[in-house]
C-alpha positions as CSV (number, residue, x, y, z in Angstrom):
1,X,0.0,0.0,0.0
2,X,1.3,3.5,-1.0
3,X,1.1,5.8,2.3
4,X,-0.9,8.9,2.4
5,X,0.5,11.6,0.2
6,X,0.3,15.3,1.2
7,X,1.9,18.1,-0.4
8,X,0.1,20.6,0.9
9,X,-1.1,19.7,4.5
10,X,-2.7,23.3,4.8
11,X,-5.3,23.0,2.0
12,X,-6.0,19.0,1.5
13,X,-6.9,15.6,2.7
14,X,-4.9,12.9,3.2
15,X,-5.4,10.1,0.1
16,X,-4.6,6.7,0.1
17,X,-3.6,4.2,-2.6
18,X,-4.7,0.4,-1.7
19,X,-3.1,-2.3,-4.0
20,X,-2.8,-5.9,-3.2
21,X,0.9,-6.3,-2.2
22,X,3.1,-8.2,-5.0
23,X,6.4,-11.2,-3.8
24,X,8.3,-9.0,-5.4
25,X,11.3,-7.0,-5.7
26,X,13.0,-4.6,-8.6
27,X,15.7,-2.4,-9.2
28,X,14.2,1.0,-10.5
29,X,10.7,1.1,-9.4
30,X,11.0,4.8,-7.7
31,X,12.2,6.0,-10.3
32,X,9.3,4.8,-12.5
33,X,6.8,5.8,-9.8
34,X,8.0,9.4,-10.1
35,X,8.6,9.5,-13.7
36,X,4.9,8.5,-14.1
37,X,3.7,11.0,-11.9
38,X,5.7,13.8,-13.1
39,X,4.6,13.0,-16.4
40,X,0.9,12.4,-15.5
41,X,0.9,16.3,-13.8
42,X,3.3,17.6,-16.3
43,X,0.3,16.2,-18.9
44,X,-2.9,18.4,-16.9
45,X,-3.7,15.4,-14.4
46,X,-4.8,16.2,-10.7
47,X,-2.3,14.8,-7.9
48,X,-4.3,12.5,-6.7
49,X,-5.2,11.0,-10.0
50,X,-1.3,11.0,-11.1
51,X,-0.3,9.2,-7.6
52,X,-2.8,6.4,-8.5
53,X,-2.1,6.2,-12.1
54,X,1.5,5.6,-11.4
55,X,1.3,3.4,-8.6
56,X,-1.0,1.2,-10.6
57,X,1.4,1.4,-13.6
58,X,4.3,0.2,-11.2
59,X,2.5,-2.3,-9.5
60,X,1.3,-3.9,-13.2
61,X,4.6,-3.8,-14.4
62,X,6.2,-5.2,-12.0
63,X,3.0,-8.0,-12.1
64,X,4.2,-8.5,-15.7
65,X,7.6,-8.5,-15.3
66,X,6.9,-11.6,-13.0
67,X,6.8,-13.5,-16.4
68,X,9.9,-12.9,-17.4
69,X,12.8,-14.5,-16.8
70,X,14.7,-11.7,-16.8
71,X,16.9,-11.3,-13.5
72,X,15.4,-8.8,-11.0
73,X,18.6,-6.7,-10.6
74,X,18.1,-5.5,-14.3
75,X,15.0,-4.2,-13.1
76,X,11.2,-4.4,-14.3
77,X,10.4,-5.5,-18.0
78,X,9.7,-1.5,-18.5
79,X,9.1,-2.1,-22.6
80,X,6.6,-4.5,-22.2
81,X,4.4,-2.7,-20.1
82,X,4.7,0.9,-21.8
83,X,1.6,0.3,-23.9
84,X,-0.5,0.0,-20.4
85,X,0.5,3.8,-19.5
86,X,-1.7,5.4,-22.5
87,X,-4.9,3.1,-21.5
C-alpha cells in the first residue's frame, strides 16, 4: 500500500492508494513511480489522479515482469508494459 501523500497539508486531505501487495522485488521502481507521476501532472492530471495512475502502472509492471525471466537486478520489464501507460 502507498502511504498517504500530502503536499500541501494546509489546503488537502490525506489520500490513500490500496493495491494488493506483490512477492516481489526490482531495481528502478521509484524511479518509475515518479517518472509516471511527473509525467501524468506535467500532462494536466490532478495529484491525486497521477499518484494512483502511477502506482497502478508500477505495480502492473512489476506483475508483468513476473513473467519474465529476466533477473530482478536488471530491473522491471519497463518495454513491455509501456503500452498499459496510455490506457
Amino acid at each position: 500500500m502507498v502511504k498517504a501523500i500530502d503536499l500541501d497539508k494546509e489546503h488537502s486531505e490525506p489520500f490513500f492508494v490500496t493495491l494488493p501487495r506483490l512477492d516481489a522485488r526490482y531495481h528502478g521502481t521509484g524511479e518509475l513511480f515518479a517518472s509516471v507521476l511527473i509525467g501524468k501532472i506535467l500532462g494536466g492530471a490532478e495529484f491525486e489522479d497521477a499518484v494512483d495512475s502511477a502506482s497502478r502502472f508500477v505495480r502492473d509492471t512489476v506483475d508483468m515482469s513476473t513473467e519474465y525471466p529476466t533477473p530482478i537486478r536488471e530491473g522491471v520489464a519497463l518495454e513491455a508494459a509501456l503500452g498499459n501507460l496510455i490506457k
